[in-house]
N, C-alpha and C positions, 0 to 999 in steps of 0.2 A: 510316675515318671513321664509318662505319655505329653503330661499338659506342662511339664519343662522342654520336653523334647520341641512341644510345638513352639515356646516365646522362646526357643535357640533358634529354629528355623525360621522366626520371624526377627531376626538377630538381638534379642535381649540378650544384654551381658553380663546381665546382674541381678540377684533376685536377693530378696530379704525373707527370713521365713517367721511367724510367726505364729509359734505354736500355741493352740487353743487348749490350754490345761488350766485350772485352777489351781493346780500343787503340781509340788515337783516328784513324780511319783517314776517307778520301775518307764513306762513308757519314754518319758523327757531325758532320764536318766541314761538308758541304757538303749530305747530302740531309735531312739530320734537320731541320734548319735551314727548310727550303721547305715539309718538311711542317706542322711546325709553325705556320710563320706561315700557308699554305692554313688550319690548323686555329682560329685566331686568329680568321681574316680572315670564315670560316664561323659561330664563334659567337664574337660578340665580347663575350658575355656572362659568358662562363667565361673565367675564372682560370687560366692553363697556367700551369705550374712545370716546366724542364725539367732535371733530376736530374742530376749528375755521373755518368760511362758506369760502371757495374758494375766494370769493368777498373781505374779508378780510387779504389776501399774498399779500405781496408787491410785488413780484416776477412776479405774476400774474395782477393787477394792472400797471405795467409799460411793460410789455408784450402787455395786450390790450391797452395803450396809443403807443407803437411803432407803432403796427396794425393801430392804428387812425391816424398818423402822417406820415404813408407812410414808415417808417422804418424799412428795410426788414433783416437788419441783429443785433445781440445784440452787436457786435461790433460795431455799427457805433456812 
């Protein structure tokens, strides 16, 4: 919460979070959630936006099937 606290004191009023999971497991589910609203509840001034997990971009997802398939370029 330290490094919100500073881009509030640097007046960001808006942050997006993007959380770095592959699945949607106990963590995304249940702890991201508590943190969040803690982080809410602290500055209620800022704007949270809390991002679909990384694990869920298609972009991302066929990214790491190229990586698995030996596919070194997005052109191929």
């Amino acid at each position: 919460m330290s490094s919100v606290a500073d881009l509030v004191s640097q007046g960001v009023t808006s942050i997006r979070i993007l959380p770095m999971f592959l699945g949607i497991g106990k963590h995304l589910r249940e702890d991201l959630p508590l943190l969040v609203a803690d982080l809410v509840n602290q500055f209620p001034m800022l704007e949270v936006r809390v991002l679909p997990s990384a694990g869920e971009n298609v972009q991302l997802i066929d990214m790491l099937a190229r990586i698995a398939l030996g596919i070194e370029s997005i052109d191929d």
